[in-house]
Backbone as JSON, one array per atom type, in Angstrom:
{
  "sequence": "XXXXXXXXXXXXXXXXXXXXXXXXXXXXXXXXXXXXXXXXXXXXXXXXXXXXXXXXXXXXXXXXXXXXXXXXXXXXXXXXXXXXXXXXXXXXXXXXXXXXXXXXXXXXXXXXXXXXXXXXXXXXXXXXXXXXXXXXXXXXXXXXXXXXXXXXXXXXXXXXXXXXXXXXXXXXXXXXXXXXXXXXXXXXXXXXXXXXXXXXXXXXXXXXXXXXXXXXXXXXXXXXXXXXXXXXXXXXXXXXXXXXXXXXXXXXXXXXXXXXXXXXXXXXXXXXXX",
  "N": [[17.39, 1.36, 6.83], [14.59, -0.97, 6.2], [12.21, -0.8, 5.76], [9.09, 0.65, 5.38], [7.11, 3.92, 5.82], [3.72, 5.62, 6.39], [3.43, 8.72, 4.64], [1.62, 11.41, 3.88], [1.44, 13.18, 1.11], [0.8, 15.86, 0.85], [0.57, 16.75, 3.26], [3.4, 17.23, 3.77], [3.46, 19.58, 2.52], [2.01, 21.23, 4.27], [3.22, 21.4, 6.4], [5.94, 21.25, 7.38], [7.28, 19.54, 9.35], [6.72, 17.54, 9.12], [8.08, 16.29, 7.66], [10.57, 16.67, 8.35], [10.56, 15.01, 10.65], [10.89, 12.4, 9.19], [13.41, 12.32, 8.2], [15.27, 13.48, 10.14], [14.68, 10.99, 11.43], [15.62, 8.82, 9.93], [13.59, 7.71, 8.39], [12.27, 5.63, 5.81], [9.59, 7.18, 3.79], [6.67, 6.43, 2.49], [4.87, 7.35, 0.24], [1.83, 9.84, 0.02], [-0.26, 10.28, -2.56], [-2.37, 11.54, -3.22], [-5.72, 13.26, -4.45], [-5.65, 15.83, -3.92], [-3.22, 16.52, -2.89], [-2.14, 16.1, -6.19], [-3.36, 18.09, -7.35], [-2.9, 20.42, -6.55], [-0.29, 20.93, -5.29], [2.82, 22.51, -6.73], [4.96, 21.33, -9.56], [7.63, 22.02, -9.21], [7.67, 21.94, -6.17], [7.26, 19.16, -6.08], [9.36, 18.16, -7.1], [11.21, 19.41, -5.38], [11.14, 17.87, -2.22], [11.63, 15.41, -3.9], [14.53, 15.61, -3.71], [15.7, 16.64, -1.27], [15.08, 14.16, -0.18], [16.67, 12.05, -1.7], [19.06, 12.93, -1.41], [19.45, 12.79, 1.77], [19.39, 10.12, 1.27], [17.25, 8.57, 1.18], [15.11, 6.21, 0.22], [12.2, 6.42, -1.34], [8.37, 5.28, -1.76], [5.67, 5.2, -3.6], [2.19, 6.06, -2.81], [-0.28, 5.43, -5.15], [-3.43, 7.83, -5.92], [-7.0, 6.99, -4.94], [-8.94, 7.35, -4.35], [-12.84, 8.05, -5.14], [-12.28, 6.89, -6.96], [-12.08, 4.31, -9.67], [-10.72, 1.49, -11.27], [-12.06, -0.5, -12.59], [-14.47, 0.24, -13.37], [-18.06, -0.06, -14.46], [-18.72, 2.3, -15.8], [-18.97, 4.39, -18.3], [-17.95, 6.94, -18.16], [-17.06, 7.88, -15.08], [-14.73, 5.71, -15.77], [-13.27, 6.88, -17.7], [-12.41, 8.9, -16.11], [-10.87, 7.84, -14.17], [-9.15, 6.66, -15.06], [-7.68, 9.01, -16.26], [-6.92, 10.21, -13.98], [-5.16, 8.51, -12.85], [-3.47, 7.97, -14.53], [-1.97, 10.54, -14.7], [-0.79, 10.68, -12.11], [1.3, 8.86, -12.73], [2.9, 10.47, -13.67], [3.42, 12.21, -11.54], [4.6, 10.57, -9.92], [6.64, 9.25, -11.52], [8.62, 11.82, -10.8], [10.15, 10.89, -8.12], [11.55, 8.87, -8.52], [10.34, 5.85, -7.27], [11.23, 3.34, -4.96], [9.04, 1.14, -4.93], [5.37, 1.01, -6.13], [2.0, 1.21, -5.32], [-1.51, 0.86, -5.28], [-5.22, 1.21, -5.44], [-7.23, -1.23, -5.86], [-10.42, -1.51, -5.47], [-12.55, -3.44, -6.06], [-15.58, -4.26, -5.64], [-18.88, -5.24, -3.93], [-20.65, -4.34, -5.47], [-19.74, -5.09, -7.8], [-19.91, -7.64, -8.62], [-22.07, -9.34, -10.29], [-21.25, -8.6, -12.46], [-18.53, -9.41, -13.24], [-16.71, -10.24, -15.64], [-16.8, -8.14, -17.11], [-16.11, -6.05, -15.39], [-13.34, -7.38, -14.68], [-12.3, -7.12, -17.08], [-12.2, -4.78, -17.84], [-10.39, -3.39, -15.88], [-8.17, -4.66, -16.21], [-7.16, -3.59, -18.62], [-7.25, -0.91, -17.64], [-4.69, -0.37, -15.97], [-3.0, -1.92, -17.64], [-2.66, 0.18, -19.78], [-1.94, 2.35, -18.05], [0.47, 1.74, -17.03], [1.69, 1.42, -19.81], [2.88, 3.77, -20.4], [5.31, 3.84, -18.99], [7.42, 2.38, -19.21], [9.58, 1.02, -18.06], [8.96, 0.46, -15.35], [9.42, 0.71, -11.7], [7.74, -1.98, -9.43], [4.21, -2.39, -9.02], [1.88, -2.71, -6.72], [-1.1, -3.66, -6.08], [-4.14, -3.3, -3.83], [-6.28, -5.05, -1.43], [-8.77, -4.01, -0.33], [-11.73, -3.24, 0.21], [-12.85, -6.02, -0.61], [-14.1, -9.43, 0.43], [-13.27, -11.5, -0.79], [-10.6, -13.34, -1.96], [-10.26, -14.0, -4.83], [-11.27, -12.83, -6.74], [-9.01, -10.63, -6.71], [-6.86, -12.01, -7.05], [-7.61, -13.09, -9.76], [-6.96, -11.04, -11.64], [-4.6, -10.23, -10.66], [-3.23, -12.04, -11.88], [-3.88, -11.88, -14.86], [-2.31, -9.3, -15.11], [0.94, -10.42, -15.22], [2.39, -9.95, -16.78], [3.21, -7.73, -16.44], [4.6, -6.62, -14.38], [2.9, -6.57, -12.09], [2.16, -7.41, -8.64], [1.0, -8.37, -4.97], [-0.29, -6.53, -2.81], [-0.82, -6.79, 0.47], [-2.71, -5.83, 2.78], [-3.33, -5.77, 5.82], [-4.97, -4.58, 7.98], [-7.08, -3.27, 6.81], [-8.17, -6.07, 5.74], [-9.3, -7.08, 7.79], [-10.69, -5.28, 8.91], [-12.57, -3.62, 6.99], [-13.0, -5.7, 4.68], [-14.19, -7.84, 6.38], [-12.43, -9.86, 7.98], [-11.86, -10.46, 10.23], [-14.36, -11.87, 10.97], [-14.98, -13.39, 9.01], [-12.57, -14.86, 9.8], [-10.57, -15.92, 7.75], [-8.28, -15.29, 7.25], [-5.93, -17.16, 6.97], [-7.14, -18.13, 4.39], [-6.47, -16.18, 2.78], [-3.81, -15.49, 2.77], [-2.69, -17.94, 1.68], [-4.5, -18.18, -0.74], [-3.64, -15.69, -1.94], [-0.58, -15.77, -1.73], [1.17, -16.14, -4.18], [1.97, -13.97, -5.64], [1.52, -12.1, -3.0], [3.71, -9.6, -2.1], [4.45, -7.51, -1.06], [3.53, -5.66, 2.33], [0.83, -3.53, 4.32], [0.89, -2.56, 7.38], [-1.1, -2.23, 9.73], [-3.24, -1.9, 13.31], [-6.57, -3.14, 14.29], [-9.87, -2.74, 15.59], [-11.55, -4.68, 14.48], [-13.85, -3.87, 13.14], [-13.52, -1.1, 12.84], [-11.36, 0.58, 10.23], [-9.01, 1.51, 11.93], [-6.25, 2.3, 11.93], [-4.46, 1.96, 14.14], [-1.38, 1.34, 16.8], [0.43, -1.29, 15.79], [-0.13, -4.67, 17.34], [-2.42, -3.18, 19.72], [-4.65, -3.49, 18.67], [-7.36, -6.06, 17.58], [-6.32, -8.11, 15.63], [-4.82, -10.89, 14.22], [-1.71, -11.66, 14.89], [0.24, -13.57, 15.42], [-0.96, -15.51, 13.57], [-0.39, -14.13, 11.15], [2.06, -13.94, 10.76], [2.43, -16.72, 11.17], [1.59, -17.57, 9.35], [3.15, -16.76, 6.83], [5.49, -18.11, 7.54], [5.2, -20.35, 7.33], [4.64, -20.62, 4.29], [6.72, -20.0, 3.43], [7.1, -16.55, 3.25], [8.24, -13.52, 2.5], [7.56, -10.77, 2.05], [8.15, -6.77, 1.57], [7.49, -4.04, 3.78], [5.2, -1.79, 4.64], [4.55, 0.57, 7.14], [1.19, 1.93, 9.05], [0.8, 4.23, 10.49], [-1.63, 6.43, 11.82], [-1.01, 8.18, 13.91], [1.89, 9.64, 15.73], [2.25, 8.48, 18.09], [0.93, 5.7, 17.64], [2.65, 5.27, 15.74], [5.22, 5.2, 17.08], [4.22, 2.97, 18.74], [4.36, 0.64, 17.31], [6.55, 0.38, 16.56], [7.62, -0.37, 19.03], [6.43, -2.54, 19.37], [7.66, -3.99, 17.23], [9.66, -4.77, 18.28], [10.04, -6.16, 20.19], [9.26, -8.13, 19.12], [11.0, -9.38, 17.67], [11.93, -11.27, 16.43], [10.09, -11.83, 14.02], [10.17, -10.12, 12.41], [12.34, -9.89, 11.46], [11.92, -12.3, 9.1], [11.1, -10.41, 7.27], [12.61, -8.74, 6.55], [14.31, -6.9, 8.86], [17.16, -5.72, 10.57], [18.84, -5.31, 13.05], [19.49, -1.88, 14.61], [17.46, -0.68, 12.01], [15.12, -0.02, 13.56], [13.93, 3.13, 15.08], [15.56, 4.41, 18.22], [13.53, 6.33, 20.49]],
  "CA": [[16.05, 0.9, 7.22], [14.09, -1.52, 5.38], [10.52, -0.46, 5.42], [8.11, 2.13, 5.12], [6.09, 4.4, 6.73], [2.85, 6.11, 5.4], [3.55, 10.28, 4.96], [0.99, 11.8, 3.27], [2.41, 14.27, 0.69], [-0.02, 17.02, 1.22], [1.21, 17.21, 4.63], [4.53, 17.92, 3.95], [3.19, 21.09, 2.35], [1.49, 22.15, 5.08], [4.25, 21.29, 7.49], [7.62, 21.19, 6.91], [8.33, 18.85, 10.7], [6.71, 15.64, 8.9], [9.74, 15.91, 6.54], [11.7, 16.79, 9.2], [10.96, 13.95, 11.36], [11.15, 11.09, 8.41], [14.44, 12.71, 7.94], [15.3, 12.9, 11.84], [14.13, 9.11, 12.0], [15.3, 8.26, 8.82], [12.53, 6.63, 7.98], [11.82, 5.82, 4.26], [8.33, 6.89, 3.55], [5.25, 5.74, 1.57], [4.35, 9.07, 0.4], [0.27, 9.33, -0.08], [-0.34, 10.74, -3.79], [-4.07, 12.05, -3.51], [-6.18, 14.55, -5.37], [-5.35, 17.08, -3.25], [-1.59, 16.75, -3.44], [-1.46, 16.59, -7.36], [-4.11, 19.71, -8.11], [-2.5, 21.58, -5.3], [1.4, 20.84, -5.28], [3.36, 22.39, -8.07], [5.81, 20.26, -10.12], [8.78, 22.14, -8.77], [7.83, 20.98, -4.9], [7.36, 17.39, -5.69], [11.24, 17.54, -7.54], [12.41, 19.54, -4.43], [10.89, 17.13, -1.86], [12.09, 14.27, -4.02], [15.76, 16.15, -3.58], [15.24, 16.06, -0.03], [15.05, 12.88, 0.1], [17.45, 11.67, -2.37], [20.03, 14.35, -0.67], [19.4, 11.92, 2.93], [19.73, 8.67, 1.43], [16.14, 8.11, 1.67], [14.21, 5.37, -0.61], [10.4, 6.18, -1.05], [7.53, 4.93, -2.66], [4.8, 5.95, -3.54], [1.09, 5.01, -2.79], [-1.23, 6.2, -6.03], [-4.53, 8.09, -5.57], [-7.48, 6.08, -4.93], [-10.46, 8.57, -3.43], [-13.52, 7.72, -5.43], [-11.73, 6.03, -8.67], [-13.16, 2.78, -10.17], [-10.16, 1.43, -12.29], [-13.2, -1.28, -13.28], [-15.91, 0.92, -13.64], [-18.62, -0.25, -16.26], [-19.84, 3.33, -16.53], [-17.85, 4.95, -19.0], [-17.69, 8.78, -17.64], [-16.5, 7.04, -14.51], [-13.74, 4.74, -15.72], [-12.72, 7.96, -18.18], [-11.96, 10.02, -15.51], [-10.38, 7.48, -13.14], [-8.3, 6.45, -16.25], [-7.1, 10.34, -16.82], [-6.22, 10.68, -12.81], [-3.89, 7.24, -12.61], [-2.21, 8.55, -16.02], [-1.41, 12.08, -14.65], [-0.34, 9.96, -11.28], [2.07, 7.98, -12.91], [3.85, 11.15, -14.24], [4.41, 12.77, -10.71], [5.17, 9.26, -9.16], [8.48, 9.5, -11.85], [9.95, 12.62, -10.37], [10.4, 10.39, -6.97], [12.21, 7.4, -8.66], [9.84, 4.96, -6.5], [11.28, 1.39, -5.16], [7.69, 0.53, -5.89], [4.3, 1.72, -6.18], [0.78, 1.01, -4.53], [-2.46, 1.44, -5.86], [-6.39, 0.16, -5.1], [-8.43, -1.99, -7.31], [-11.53, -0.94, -5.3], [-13.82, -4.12, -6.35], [-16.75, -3.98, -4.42], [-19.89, -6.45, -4.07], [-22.06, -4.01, -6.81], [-19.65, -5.51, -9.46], [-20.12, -9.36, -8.22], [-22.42, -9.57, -11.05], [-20.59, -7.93, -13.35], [-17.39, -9.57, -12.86], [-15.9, -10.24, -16.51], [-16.66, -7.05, -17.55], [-15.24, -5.3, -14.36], [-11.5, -7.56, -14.88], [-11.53, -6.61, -18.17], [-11.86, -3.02, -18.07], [-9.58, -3.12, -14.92], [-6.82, -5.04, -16.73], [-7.01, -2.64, -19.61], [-6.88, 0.21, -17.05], [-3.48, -1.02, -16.08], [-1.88, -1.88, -18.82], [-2.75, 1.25, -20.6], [-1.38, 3.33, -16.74], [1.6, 0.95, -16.87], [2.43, 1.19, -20.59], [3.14, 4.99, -20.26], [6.07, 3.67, -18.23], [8.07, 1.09, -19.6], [10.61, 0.63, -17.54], [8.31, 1.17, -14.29], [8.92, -0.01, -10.9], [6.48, -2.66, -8.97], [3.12, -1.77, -8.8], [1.53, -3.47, -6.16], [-2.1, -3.69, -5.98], [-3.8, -3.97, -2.35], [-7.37, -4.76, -1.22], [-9.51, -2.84, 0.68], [-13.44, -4.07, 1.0], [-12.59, -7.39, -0.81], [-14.18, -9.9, 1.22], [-13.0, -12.67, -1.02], [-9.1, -13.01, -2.52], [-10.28, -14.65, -5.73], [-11.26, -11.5, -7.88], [-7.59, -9.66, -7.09], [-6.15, -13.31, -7.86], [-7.83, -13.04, -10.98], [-6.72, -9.65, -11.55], [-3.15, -10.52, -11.01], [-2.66, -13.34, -13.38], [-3.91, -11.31, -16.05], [-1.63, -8.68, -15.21], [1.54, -11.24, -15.02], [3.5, -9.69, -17.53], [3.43, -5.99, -16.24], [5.54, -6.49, -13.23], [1.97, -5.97, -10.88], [2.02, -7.84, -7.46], [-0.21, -7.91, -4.36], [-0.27, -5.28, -1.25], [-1.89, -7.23, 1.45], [-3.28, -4.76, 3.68], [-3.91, -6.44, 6.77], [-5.83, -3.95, 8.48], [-8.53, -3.6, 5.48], [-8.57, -7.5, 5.65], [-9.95, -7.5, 9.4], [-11.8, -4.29, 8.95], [-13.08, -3.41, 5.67], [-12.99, -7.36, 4.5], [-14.61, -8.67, 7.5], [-11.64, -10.79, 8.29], [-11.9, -10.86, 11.65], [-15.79, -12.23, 11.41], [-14.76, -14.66, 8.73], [-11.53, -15.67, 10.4], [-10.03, -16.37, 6.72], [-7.03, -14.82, 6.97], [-4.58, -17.94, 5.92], [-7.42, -18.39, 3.18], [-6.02, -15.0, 2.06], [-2.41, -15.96, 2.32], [-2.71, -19.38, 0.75], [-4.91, -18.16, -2.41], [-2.77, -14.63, -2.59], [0.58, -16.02, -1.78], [2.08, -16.65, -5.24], [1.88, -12.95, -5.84], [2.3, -11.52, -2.15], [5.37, -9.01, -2.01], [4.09, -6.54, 0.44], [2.15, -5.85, 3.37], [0.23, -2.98, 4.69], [0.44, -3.08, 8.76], [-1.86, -1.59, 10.98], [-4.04, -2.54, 13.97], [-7.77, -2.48, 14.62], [-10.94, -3.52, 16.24], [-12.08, -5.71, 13.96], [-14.88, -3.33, 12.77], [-13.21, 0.07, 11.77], [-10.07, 0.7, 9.71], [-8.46, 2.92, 13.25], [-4.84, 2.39, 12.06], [-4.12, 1.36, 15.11], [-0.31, 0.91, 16.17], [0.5, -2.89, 15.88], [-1.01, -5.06, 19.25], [-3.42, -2.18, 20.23], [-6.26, -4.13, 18.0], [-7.77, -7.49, 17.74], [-5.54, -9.04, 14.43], [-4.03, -12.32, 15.18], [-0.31, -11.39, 13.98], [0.64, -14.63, 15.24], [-1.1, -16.57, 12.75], [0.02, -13.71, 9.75], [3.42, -14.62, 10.69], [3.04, -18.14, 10.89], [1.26, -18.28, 7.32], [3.95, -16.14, 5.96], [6.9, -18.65, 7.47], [4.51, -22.02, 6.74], [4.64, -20.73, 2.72], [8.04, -19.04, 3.19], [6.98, -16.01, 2.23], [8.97, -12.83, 2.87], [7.38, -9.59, 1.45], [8.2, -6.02, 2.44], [6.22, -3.75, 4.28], [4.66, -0.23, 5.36], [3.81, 0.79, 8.37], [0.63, 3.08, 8.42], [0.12, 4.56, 11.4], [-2.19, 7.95, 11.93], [-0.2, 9.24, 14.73], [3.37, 9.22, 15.75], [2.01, 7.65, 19.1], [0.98, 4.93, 16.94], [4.2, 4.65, 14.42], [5.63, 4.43, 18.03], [3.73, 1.7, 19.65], [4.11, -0.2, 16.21], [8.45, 0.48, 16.62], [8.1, -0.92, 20.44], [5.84, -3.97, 19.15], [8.49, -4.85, 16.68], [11.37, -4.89, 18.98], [9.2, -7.46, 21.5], [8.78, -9.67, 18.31], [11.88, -9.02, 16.4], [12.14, -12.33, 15.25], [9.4, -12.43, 13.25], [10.01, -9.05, 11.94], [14.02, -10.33, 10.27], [11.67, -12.69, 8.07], [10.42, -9.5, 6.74], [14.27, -7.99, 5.96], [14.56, -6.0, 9.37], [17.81, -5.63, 10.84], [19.51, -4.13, 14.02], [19.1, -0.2, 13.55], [16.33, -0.17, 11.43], [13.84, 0.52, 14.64], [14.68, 4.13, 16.04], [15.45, 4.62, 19.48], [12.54, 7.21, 20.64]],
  "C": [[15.4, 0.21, 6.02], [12.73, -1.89, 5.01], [10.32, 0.64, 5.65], [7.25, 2.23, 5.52], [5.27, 5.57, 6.2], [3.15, 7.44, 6.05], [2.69, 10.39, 3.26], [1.62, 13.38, 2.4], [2.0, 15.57, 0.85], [0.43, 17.8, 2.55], [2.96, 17.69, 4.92], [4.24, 19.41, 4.13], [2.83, 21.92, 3.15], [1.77, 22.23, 5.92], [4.76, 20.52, 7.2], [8.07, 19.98, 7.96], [7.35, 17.71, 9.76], [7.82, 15.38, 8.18], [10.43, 15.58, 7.59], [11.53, 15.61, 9.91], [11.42, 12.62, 10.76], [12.77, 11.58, 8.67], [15.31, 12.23, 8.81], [15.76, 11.71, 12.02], [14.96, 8.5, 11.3], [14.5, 6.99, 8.54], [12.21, 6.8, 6.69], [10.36, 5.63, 4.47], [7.72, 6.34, 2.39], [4.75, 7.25, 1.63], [2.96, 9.01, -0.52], [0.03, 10.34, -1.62], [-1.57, 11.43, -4.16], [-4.05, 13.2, -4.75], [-5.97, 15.81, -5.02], [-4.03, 17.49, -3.87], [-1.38, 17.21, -5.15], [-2.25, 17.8, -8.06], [-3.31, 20.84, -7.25], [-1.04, 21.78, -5.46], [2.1, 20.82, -6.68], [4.39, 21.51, -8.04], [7.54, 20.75, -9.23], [8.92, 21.94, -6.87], [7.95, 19.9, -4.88], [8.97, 17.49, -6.19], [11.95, 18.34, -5.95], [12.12, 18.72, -2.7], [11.62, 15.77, -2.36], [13.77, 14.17, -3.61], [16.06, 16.02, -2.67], [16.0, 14.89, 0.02], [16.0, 11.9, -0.7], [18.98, 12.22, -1.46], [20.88, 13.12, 1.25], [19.92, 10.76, 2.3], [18.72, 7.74, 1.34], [15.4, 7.6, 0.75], [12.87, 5.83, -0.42], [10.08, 5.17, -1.86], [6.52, 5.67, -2.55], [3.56, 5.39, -4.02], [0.19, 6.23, -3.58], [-2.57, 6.79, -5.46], [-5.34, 7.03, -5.78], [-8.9, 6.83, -4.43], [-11.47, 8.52, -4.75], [-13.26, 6.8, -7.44], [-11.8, 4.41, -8.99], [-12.33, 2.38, -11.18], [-10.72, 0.05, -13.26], [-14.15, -0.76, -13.5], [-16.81, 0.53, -15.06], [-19.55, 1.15, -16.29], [-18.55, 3.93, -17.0], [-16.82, 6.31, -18.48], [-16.56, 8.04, -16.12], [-14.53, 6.52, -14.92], [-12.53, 5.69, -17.19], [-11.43, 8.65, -17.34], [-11.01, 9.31, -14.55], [-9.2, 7.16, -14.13], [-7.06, 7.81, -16.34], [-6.4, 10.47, -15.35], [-5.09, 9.6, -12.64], [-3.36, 7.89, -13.8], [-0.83, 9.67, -15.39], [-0.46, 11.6, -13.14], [1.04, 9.52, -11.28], [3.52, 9.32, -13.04], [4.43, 12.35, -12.9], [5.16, 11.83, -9.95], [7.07, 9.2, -9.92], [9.26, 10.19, -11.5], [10.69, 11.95, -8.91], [11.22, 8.99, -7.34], [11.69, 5.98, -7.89], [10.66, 3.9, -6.23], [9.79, 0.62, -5.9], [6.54, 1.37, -5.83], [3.14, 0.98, -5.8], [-0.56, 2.16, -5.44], [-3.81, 0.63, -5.24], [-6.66, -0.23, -6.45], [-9.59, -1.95, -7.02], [-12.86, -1.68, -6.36], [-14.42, -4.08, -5.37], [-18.05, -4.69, -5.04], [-20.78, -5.87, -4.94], [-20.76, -4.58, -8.34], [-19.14, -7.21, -9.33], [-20.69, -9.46, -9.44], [-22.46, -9.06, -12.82], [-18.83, -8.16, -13.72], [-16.43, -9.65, -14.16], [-15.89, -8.69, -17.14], [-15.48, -6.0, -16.85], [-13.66, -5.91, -14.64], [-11.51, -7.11, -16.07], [-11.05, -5.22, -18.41], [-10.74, -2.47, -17.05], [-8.13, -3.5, -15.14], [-6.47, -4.11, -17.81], [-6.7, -1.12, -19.0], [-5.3, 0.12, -16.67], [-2.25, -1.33, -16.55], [-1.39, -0.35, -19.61], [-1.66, 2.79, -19.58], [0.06, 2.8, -17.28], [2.28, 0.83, -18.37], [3.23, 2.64, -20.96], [4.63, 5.01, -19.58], [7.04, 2.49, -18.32], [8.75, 0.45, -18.6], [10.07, 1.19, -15.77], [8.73, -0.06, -13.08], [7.66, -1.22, -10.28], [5.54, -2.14, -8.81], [2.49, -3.02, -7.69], [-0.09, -2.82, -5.68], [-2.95, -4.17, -4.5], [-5.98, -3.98, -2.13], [-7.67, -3.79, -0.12], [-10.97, -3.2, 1.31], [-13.41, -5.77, 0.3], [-12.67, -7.85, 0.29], [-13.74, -11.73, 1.02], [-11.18, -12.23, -1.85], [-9.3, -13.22, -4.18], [-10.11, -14.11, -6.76], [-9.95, -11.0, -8.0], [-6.91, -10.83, -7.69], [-6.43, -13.47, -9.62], [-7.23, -12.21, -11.99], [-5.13, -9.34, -11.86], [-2.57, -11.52, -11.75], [-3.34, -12.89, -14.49], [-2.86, -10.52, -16.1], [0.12, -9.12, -15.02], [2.89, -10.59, -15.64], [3.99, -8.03, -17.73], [4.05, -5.93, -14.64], [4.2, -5.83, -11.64], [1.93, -7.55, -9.42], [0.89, -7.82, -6.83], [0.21, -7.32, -3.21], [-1.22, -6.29, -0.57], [-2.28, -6.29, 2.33], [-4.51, -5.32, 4.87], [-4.75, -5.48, 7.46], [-7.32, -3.84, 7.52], [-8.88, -4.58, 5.54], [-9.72, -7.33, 6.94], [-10.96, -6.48, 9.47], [-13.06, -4.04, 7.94], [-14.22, -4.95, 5.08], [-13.96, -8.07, 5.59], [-13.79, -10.3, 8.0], [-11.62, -11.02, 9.46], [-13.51, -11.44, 12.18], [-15.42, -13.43, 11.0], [-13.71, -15.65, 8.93], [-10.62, -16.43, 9.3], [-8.61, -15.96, 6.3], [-6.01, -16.06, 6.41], [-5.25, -18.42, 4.69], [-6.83, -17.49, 2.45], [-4.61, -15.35, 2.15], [-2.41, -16.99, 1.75], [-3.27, -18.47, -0.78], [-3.94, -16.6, -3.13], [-1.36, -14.88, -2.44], [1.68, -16.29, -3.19], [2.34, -14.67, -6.01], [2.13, -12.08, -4.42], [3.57, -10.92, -2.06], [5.05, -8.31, -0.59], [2.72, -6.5, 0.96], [2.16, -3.85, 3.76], [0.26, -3.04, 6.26], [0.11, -2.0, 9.31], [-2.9, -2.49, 11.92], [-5.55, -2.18, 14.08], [-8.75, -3.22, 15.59], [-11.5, -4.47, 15.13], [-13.38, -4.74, 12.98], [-15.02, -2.36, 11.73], [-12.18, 0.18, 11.1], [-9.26, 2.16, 10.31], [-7.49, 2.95, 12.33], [-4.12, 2.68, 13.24], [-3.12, 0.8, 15.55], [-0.73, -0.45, 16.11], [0.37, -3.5, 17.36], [-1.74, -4.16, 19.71], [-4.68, -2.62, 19.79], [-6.19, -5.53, 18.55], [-7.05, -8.49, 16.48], [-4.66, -9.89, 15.35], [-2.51, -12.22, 14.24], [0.93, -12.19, 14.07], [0.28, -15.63, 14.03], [-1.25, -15.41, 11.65], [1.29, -14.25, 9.59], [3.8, -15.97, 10.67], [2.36, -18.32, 9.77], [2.34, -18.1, 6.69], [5.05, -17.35, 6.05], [6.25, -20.11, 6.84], [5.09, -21.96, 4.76], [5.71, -20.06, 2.55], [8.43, -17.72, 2.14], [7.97, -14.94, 2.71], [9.03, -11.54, 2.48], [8.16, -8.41, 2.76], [7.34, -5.57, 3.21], [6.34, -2.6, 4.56], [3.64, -0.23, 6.22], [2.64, 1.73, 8.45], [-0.06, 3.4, 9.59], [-1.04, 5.85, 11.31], [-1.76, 8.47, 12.62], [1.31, 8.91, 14.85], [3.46, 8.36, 17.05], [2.09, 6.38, 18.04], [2.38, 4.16, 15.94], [5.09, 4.38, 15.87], [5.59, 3.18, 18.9], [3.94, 0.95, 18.57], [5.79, -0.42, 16.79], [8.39, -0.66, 18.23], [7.43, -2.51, 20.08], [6.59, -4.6, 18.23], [9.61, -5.37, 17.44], [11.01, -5.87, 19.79], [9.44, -8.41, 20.45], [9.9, -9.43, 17.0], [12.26, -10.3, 15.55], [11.32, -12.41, 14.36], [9.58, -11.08, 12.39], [11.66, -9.03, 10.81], [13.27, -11.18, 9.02], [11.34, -11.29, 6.85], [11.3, -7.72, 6.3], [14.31, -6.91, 7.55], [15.86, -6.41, 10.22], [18.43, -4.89, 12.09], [20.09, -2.93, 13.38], [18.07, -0.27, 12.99], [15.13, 0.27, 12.65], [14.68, 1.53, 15.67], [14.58, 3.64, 17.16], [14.48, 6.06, 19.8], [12.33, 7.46, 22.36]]
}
């Protein structure tokens, strides 16, 4: 299989059948890294989880915490503490050998007027996460309330020479973003395309960020797929449903549109039978 599907790691802990069904499925997850998980889950579950999964055959990654952390913050205490939680991050993210890694950059319209300050302290957050790790997988960076591409563009051509990317996260675009008001979506593939690796897919109304399987919302996933083939692009991707209804209706909406889903490495087999 050649994508990924969001399992929150917390939830293993507190039931054993989400393992079991990635397993089951084999489905390589996107395993969710919160504050919960790393105050809560000792070191010798995340290595026998990663065992698990190594044991199967099974590639993760793994998507960093992100729950009130400001890796631009111009208040010091702040951009301290968000500093000290991506550090400590990085060092359970190694017992899992990641393909890649996912993180926010969580700009937001109170640091519009604050903007050189905010990339700088956000590129320095970064480097400083990312030099702890020499030899570190992709990090791929993904918006969230960004209502413009320009700032993460900025963001990522500073960071050029630390192997950081961009997470598109089409559902955040249409929800969060107000992409589905401003209808800018191939402005967001055109100005993030030189950096695009991966995507984020879920569906929504346009309003909230449901996670919604794929076709159950209002995203036009005709015209993601025809930006992607116009600029021949060809990132991976994770699926992020909230239910297994959902990770199902997403599996039956690829198989309707499987051509557009081979630009995006998928192969006969990779979509269980259910």
């Amino acid at each position: 299989m050649s994508y990924f599907t969001n399992l929150p790691l917390r939830y293993i802990t507190q039931d054993q059948s989400y393992l079991d069904f990635f397993l089951t499925y084999r489905i390589n997850p996107e395993l969710g890294l919160d504050a919960i998980a790393m105050d809560e889950i000792e070191e010798s579950t995340h290595r026998e989880i990663a065992e698990n999964l190594q044991q199967a055959s099974l590639p993760c990654s793994i998507h960093l915490p992100f729950h009130d952390l400001q890796p631009g913050s111009i208040d010091n205490l702040i951009l301290n503490a968000t500093r000290e939680r991506l550090k400590k991050s990085i060092q359970i993210a190694k017992l899992y050998n990641p393909q890649f890694m996912v993180a926010h950059t969580n700009f937001i319209p109170l640091y519009e007027n604050f903007f050189p300050q905010w990339l700088n302290r956000a590129v320095r957050t970064w480097m400083s996460i990312l030099d702890d790790w020499p030899d570190h997988p992709p990090l791929y960076l993904e918006n969230v309330r960004e209502t413009d591409p320009r700032p993460l563009n900025d963001l990522l051509s500073e960071l050029s020479d630390y192997n950081v990317k961009f997470c598109f996260d089409v559902g955040h675009w249409a929800s969060y973003g107000s992409g589905s008001r401003y209808r800018n979506l191939s402005h967001w593939i055109q100005t993030m395309g030189p950096f695009l690796r991966h995507l984020h897919l879920h569906d929504n109304d346009g309003l909230e960020d449901l996670h919604l399987g794929l076709g159950q919302g209002k995203i036009s996933w005709v015209e993601l797929f025809g930006g992607l083939e116009l600029l021949e692009l060809s990132p991976t991707f994770t699926l992020e449903p909230h239910t297994k209804e959902d990770l199902e209706t997403s599996w039956t909406f690829m198989k309707k549109r499987f051509s557009w889903f081979t630009r995006l490495g998928i192969e006969k087999g990779d979509i269980p039978e259910f």
